[in-house]
N, C-alpha and C positions, 0 to 999 in steps of 0.2 A: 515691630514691623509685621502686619500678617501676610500672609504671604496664601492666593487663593487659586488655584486650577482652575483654568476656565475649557476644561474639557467637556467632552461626550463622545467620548470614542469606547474604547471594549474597556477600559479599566471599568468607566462609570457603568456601566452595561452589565458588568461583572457583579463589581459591589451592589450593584440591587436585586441581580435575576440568577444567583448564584447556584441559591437552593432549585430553583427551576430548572435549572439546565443540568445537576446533577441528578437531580427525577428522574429526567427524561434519558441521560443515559444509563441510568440502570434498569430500567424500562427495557429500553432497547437491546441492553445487553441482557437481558434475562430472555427477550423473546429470542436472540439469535442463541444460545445458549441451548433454549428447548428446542430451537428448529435443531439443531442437530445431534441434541442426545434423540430425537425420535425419528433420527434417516435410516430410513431400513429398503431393503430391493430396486428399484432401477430409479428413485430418486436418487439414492445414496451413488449410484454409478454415473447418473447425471452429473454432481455433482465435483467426482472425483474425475470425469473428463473437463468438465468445466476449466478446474484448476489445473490440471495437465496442459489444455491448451494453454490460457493466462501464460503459466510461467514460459511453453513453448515462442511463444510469440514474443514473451521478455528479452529470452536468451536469441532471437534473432535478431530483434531490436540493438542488442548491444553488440552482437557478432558483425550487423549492418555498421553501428558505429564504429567498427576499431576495425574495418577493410583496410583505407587507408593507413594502418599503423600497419599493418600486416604486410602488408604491399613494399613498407620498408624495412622491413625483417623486424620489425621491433613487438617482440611477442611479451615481454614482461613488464606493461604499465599499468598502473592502478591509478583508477581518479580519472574525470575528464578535465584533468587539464593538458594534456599532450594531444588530445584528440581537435580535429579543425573545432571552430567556431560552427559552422554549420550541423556536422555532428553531434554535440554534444547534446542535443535536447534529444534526439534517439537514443542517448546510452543512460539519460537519467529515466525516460520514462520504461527505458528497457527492465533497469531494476525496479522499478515501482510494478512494473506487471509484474515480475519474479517472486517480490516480497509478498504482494494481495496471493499469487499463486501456490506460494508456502501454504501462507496463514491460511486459505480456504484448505489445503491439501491436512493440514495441522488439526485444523477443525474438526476435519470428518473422524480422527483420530476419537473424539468425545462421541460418537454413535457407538449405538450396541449390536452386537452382532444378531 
């Protein structure tokens, strides 16, 4: 019996454009790599307020999410699942600012003084 995938979705997409698409991120991570070994003087401080705000804006994000737990004394939950249903999309995008706000913060680590 053969047996035949009648796909076109990202596997098929994959299997043929595979080496393409890892060009293109080494590519891109070569050019972000050199933007920031060559950050020197007030781009470099641009940058490092850049990602000070991000992650500020994260940790309000999620501070907005978890009022209502606060509100009932309940200061030690992890995860949104205790948090409302309406909430919880402010506490996941809270940590995605937080994470991108590292990793730029992370980054400038690779500049030279």
């Amino acid at each position: 019996m053969e047996y035949q995938r009648q796909s076109s979705g990202l596997g098929t997409f994959l299997e043929h454009w595979w080496f393409l698409i890892v060009a293109i991120v080494a590519f891109l991570s070569s050019q972000l790599l050199t933007f920031f070994t060559r950050l020197t003087g007030a781009r470099w401080l641009w940058c490092y307020a850049i990602g000070l705000a991000v992650a500020a804006v994260g940790v309000s994000l999620i501070f907005y999410a978890k009022v209502p737990l606060y509100r009932h004394r309940r200061f030690f939950t992890f995860g949104s699942g205790a948090l409302p249903v309406g909430r919880r999309p402010f506490y996941r995008w809270g940590y995605r600012c937080v994470i991108f706000g590292v990793a730029l913060l992370l980054c400038l680590l690779l500049s030279t003084p």
